[in-house]
N, C-alpha and C positions, 0 to 999 in steps of 0.2 A: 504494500500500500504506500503510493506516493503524499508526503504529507502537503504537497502544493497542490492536489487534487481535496485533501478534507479542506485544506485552505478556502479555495476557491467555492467549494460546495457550502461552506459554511458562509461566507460573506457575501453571497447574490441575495438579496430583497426578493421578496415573493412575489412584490407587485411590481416588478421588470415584467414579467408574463404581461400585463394591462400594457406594456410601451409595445409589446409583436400582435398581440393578441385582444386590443379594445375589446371591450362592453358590445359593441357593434356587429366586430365580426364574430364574436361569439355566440351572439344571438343568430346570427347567418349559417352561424355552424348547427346550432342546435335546429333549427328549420329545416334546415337540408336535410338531417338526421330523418326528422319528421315526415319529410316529403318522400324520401327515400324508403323507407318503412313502410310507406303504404304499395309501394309496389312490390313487397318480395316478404318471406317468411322468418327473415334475419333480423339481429339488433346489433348496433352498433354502437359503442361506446369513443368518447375521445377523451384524450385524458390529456391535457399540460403540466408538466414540471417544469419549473425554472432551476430547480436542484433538487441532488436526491435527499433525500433524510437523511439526517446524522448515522444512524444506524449500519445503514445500506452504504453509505462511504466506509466507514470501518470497517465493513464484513467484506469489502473490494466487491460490490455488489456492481455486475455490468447492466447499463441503460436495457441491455435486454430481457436479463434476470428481473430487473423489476418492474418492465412491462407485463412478466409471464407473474409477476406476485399481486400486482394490478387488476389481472384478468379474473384469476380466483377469487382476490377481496370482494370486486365490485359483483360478482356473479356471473360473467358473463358467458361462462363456460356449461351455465344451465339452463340453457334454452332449451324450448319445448325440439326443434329440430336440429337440433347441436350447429347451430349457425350464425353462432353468438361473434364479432369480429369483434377488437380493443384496439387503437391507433392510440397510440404513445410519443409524443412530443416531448424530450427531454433537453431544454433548451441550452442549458449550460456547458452539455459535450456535443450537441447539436444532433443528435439521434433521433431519428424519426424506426420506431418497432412497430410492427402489427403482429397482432398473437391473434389469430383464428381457431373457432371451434372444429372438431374433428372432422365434421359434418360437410361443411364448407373448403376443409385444408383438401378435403380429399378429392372436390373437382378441380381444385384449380392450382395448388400446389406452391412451393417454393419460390418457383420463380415469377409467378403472380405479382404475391406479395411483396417481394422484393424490387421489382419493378416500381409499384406503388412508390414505395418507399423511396426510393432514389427521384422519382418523379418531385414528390412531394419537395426532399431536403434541395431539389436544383431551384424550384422556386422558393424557399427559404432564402436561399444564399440569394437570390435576387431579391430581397427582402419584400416580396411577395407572401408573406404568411398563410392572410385567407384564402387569396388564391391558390396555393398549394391544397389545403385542409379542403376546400370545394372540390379539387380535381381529385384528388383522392378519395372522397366521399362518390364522386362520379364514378369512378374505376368500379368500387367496391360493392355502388348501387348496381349496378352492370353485371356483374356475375352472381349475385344473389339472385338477382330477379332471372337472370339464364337456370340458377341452379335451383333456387326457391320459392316459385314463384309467385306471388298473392295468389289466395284463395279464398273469396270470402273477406272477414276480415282478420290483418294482423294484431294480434293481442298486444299492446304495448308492454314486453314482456321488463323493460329498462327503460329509467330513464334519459329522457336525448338530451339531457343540457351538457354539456362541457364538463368536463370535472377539470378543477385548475387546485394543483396543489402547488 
């Protein structure tokens, strides 16, 4: 464990996330959430960190490991069709993870995700936030709706607002 990394995890402000991430676009996130839930049998979660918990830096805990502790906390691994998705925004090592339910991993796989994911952090680096967090909701509404696709109606099985720790 590098101690310039508890450093830096320890001294980011929480409310840096509100300077990438407004009140605005977060409500845009959460909508989209919404709109996208009505076309498919999946729930989606988003989650921000601006740093990790004290904890999780001491245990040398990777942005990835606590997207996959994220996913379990919030539940999202208990969907009624195992096609539960969690997008993890970890702003301070600049990580963007997605942890998918089994359900879901298994039509679309690896390099899906990953894709996503690299999409997302290129508009990042352009300091394009929500437009990242929108295109990657689009990606993600796209193969649920191929893979699960509304019937009826979807149970709001999670809540769609942002989670910003």
């Amino acid at each position: 464990m590098r101690l310039s990394r508890i450093v830096h995890h320890a001294l980011l402000p929480d409310w840096w996330i509100l300077r990438v991430f407004p009140k605005p676009a977060l409500r845009a996130i959460e909508r989209a959430i919404a709109e996208s839930e009505l076309r498919h049998q999946g729930e989606i979660r988003f989650v921000v960190e601006a740093n990790l918990p004290l904890h999780s830096v001491l245990h040398d805990q990777t942005p990835r490991a606590r997207a996959i502790d994220l996913f379990a906390q919030l539940g999202v691994w208990d969907t009624e069709h195992n096609s539960g998705v969690l997008i993890y925004v970890q702003l301070l090592e600049r990580r963007v993870e997605i942890v998918a339910d089994r359900g879901i991993h298994a039509r679309v796989g690896n390099e899906f995700w990953s894709a996503v994911c690299r999409r997302m952090e290129k508009a990042f680096r352009e300091g394009q936030f929500e437009k990242g967090a929108l295109l990657a909701l689009n990606d993600i509404t796209a193969a649920l709706a191929e893979h699960f696709p509304a019937s009826g109606g979807n149970p709001n099985e999670l809540p769609n607002a942002p989670v910003i720790r």
